[in-house]
C-alpha positions in Angstrom: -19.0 58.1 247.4 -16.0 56.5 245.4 -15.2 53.0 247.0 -11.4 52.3 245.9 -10.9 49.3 248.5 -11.9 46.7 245.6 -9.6 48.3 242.8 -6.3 46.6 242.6 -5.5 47.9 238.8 -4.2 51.8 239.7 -5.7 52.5 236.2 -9.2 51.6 236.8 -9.1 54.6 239.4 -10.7 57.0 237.3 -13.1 54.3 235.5 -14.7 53.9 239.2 -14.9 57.6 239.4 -16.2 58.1 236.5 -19.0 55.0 237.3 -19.9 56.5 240.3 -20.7 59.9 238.5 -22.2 58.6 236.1 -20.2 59.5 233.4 -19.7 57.3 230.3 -16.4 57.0 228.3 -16.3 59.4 225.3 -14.2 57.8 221.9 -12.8 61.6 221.5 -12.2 62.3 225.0 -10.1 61.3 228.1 -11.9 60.1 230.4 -10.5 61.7 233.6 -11.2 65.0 231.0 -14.6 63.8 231.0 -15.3 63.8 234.8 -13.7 66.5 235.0 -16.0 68.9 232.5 -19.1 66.7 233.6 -18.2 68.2 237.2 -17.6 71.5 235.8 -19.9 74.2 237.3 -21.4 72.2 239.8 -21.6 72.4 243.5 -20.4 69.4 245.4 -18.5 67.2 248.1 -16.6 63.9 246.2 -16.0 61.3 248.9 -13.2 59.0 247.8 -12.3 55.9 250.6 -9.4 54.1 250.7 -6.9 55.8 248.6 -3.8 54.4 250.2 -3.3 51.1 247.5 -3.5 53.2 244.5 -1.8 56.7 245.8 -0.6 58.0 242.8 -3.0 57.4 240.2 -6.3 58.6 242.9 -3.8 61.6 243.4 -3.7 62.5 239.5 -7.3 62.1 239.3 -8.1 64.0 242.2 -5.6 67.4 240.6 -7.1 67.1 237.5 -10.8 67.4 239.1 -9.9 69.4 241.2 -8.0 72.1 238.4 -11.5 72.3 236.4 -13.5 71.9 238.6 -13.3 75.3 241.2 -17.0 74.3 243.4 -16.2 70.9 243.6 -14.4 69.7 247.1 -12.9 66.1 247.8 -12.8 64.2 250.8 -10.1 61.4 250.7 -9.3 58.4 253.1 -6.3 57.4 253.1 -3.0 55.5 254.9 -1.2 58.0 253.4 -1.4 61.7 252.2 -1.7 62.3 248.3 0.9 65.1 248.5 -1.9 67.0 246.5 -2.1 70.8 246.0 -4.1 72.4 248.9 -4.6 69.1 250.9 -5.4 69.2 254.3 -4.8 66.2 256.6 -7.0 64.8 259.6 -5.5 61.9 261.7 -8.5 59.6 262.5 -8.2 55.9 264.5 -8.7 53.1 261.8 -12.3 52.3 261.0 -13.7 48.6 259.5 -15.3 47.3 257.1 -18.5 44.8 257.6 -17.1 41.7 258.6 -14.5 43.1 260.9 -11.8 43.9 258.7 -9.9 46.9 258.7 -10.0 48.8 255.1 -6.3 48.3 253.9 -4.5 46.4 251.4 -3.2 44.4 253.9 -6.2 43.6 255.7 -8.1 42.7 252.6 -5.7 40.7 250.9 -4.9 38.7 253.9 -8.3 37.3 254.9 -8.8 37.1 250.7 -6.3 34.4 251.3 -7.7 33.1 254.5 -10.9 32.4 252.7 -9.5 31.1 249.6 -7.6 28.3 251.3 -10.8 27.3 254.3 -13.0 27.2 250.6 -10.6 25.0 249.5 -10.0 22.7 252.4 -14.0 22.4 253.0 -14.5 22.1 249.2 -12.4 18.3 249.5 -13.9 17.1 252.5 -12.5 19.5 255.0 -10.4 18.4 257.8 -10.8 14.7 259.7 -14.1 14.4 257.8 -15.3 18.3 259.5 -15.5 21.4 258.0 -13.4 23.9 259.2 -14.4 27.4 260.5 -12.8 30.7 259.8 -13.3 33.2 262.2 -11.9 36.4 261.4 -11.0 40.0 264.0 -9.3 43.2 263.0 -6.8 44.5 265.0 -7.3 47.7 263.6 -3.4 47.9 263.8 -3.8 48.8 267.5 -1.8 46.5 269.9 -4.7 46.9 272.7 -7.4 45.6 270.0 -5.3 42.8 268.7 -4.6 41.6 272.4 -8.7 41.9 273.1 -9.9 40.5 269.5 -7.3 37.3 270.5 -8.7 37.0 274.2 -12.3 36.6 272.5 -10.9 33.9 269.8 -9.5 31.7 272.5 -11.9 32.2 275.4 -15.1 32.7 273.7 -14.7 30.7 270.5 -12.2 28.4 271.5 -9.9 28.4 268.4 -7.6 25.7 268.0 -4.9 27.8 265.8 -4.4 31.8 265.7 -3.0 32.6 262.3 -2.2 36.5 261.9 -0.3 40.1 262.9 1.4 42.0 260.4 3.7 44.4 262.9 6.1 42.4 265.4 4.3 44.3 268.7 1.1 43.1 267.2 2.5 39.6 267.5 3.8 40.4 270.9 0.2 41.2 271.8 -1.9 38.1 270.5 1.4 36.3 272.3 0.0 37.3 275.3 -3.8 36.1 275.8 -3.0 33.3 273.2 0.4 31.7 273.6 1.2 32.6 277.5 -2.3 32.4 278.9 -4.4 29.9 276.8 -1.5 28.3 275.9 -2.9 28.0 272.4 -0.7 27.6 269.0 -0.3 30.6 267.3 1.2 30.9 263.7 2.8 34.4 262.6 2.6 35.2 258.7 4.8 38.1 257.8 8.4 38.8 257.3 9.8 40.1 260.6 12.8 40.6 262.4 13.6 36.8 263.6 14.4 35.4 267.3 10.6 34.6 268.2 11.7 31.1 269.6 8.7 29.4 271.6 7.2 26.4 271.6 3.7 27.2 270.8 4.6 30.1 268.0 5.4 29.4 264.1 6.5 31.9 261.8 5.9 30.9 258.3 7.4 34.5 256.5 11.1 35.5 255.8 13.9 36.7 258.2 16.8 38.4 258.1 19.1 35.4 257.2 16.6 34.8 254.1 16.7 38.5 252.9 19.8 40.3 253.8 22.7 37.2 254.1 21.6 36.1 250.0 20.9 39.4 248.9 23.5 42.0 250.1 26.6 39.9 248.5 24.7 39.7 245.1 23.8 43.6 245.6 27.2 44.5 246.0 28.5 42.3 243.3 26.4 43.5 241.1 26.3 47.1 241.1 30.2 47.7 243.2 28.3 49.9 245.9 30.3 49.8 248.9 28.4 52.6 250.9 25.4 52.1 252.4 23.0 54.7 254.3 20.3 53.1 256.9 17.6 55.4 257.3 15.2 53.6 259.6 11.7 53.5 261.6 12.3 53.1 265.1 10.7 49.6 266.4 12.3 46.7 266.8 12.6 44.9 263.4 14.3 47.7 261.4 17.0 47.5 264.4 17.3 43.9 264.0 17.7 44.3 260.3 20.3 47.0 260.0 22.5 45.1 262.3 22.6 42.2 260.5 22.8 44.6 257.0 25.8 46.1 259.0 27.2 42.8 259.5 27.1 41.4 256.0 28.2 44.4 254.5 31.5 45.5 256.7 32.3 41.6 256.1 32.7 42.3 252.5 34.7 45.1 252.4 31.7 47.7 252.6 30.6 50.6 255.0 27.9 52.3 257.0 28.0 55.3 256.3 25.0 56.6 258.4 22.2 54.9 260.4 19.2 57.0 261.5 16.1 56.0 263.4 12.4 58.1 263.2 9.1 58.0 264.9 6.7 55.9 262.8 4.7 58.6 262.2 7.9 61.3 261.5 7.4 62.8 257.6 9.9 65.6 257.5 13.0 63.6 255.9 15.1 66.8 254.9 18.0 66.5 256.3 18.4 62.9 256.2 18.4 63.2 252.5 20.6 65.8 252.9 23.1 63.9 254.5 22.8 60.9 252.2 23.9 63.0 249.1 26.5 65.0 251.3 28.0 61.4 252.5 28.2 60.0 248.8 26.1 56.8 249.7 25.9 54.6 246.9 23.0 52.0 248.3 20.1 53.4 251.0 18.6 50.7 253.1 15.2 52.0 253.6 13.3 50.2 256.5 10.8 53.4 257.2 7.6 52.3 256.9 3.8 54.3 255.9 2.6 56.6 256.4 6.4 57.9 256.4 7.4 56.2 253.1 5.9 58.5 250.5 7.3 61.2 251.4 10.7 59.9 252.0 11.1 58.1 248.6 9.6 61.2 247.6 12.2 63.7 249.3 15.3 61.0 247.9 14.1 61.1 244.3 13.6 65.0 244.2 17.1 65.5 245.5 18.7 62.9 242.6 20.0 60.1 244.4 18.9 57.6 241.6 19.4 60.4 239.4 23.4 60.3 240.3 23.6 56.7 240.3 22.3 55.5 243.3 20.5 52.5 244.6 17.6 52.5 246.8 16.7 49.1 248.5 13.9 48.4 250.6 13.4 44.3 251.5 9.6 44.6 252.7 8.3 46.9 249.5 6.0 44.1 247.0 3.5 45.5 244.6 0.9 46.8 246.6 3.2 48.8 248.1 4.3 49.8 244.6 0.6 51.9 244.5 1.5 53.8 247.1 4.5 56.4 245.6 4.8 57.5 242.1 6.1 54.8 239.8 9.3 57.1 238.6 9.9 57.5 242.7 11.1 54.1 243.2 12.2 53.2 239.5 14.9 50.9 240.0 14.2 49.7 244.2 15.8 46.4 245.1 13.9 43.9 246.9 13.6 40.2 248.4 10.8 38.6 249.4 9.7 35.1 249.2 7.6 35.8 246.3 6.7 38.2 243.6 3.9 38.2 240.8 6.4 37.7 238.4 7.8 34.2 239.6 6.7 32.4 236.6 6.7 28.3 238.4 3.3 26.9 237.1 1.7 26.6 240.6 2.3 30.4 241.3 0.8 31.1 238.3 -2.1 29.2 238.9 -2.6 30.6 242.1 -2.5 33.9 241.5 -5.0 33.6 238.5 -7.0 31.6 240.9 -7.0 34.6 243.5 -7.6 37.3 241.0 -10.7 35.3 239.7 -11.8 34.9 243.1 -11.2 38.8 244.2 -11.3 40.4 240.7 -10.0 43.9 241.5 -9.5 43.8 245.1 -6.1 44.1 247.4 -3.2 42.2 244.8 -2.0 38.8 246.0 1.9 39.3 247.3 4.5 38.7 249.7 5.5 41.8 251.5 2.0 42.0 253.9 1.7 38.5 254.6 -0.3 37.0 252.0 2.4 34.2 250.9 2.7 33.7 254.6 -0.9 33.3 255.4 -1.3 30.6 252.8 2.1 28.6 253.7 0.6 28.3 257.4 -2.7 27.2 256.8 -1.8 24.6 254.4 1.2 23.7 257.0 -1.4 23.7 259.4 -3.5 21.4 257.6 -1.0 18.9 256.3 -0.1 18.6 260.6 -3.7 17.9 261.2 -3.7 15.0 258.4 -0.4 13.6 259.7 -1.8 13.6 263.6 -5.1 12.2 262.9 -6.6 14.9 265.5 -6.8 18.2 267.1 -4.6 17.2 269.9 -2.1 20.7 270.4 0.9 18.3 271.2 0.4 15.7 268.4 -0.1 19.0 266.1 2.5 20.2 267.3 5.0 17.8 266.7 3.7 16.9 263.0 4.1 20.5 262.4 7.5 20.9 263.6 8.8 19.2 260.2 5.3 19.9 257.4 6.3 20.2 254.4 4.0 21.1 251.3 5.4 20.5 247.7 3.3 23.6 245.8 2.8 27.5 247.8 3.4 30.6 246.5 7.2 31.2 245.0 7.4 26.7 245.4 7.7 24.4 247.9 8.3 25.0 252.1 8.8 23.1 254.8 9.6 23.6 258.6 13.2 23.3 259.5 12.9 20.6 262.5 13.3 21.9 265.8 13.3 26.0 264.1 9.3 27.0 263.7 10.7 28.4 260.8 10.4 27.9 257.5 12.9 27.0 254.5 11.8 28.5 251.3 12.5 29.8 247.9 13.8 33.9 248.1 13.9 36.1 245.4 15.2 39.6 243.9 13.7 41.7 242.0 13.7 45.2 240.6 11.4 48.0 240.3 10.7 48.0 236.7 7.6 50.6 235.0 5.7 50.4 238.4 6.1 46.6 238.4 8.8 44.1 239.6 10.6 41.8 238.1 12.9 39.3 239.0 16.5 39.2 238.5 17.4 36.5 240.7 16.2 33.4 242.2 18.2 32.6 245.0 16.7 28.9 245.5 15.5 27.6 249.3 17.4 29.6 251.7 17.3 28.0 255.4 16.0 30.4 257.9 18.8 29.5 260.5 16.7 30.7 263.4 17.1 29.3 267.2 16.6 25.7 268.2 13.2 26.3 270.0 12.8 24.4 273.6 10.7 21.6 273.5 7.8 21.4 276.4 
């Protein structure tokens, strides 16, 4: 069995096929040619896990076996399909790894981060002179096991801080055990849709006023576009986001030109597409989200929209995401996010060399699934404790309502008093060669969220 969870580098796919068949590199010979004539004639099922990171280039491999080698048959696992000759596709409920964590990207990179900043904290004395635990659940991305997995944090272990969810219903579901019934703090990582305003909850990624208010004007000063399309999933932070995309851009002279909402599992994006050529969008807002997204980038690019001059934009897509479609797909996708691997301040740097020593060739260090988040509120987190001088939820509390740390991922953040939000640096970037790059930094943008209700 191929194990592609720990390869990050979408080239080192076929190395680690090649390893695993024990096939060495040839100075005359590709190797993917190699694996594929050392496989030639024989009889044999090829189990490859966790595909979804590094889609494209496990897809290649996988034809080129597959086209010289007529006995051999492939099993993949995978977030999304490979869009492969002759696949077949089984829906299965999300499995985990040892440890409890689900084998994604997301997952990985997430409690990668976790780990890295606990090491850290316990490596300098840990907190009030005691080392701090790290206990980590998978919510398998299944709202019942997130709810269940946070029940058994705050009544068995007794937690003093839930850090965690990627989806908003996921945070709506540790909200429930942990915030209204244990009345526990409970700090949300990831970009989401804004509005969560309660006393016990921090978010600590971007929200709309962050993303879309900066990076719509500059969009459409930019590149003129004045005709947006909104194809959407159907949950509650792609709502939240086109309306406030609708707002910004009608206020600047633009138009919405069509605004369409699909089951998150929906893959048949036909005659959306067809309608976005047919009603000459210039700019497509894309908040549809896996296992939908390959084959809607896929569907756009085939019909020419880039081709012709378009623009495809899509606020949550970082560089793991990148693995997932064909580079030439999304050549040219607009994003903002709080940080990218290319934001060149030295602590970035150092941190992200720091990570990839740590976790050489495992999930990639970004913003887009909560990574940047995850780090900002457990050093928040920390920095509270310090500035209380205990554990005590409503001294915490308060200290955290205006933490501030000078160094995180993309530079400083700090709560905005009285928000549980925090202000931070935003950039944009562009799809570049299956890379970003960024074009702009837009400095700290206030998150401008609700005054929360003090208890």
């Amino acid at each position: 069995m191929v194990e592609l969870a720990s390869v990050g580098d979408p080239a080192s796919v076929t190395a680690a096929i090649a390893t695993v068949l024990g096939v060495t590199p040839q100075a005359d010979t590709a190797l993917i040619d190699a694996v594929a004539d050392a496989l030639g004639g024989r009889r044999l099922l090829l189990v490859v896990d966790n595909c979804e990171h590094v889609l494209a280039a496990a897809g290649s491999a996988i034809e080129a076996i597959l086209g010289r080698s007529g006995n051999v048959k492939i099993l993949t696992t995978s977030r999304e399909t490979l869009a492969v000759d002759g696949e077949t596709v089984l829906t299965v409920a999300p499995l985990a790894l040892e440890g409890g964590v689900t084998s994604s990207f997301m997952g990985i990179a997430n409690v990668n981060v976790a780990k890295m900043v606990i090491d850290d904290i316990n490596a300098r004395g840990g907190l009030l002179g005691r080392e701090v635990e790290l206990f980590i659940e998978d919510s398998a991305t299944d709202d019942s096991v997130a709810e269940a997995v946070a029940t058994k944090l705050v009544e068995r272990v007794d937690v003093d801080v839930v850090v965690g969810g990627i989806y908003s219903s996921t945070r709506q579901a540790i909200k429930g055990p942990v915030v209204d019934q244990a009345e526990k703090l409970s700090i949300y990582p990831e970009q989401y849709e804004g509005q969560e305003c309660h006393p016990l909850i921090f978010c600590t990624g971007p929200v709309p006023a962050q993303q879309v208010e900066p990076f719509f004007p500059w969009l459409m000063q930019q590149t003129g576009a004045r005709r947006f399309y909104m194809p959407s999933a159907d949950y509650i932070w792609p709502h939240t986001m086109n309306k406030k995309v609708r707002e910004v851009v009608t206020a600047r002279g633009g138009e919405i030109v069509g605004e369409e909402y699909f089951p998150l599992d929906h893959t048949d994006y036909e005659r959306v597409v067809a309608d976005i050529m047919a009603t000459g969008a210039e700019v497509v807002f894309n908040t549809i989200v896996p296992p939908g997204l390959t084959p809607f980038v896929e569907q756009l690019h085939s019909a020419g929209f880039t081709a012709r001059g378009g623009h495809l934009v899509c606020t949550y897509f970082d560089e793991n995401f990148l693995n997932l479609v064909p580079a030439d797909h999304v050549e040219g996708l607009y994003g903002c996010l709080d940080y990218y691997r290319d934001v060149d301040d030295p602590f970035s740097i150092e941190l992200l060399n720091r990570y990839e020593s740590l976790y050489p060739g495992s999930a990639m260090f970004t913003a887009g699934s909560a990574c940047t988040g995850t780090y900002r509120a457990l050093k928040l987190w920390k920095a509270a404790v310090n500035e209380a001088g205990s554990l005590n939820q409503e001294h915490v509390i308060e200290a955290l309502d205006h933490a501030r740390i000078e160094h995180g991922p993309g530079g400083p953040a700090e709560m905005v008093p009285g928000e549980h939000h925090v202000r931070m640096n935003m950039y944009i970037a562009r799809s570049e060669g299956g890379t970003f790059k960024v074009v702009k930094n837009l400095g700290h943008i206030d998150p401008k969220e609700c005054q929360v209700a003090q208890t």
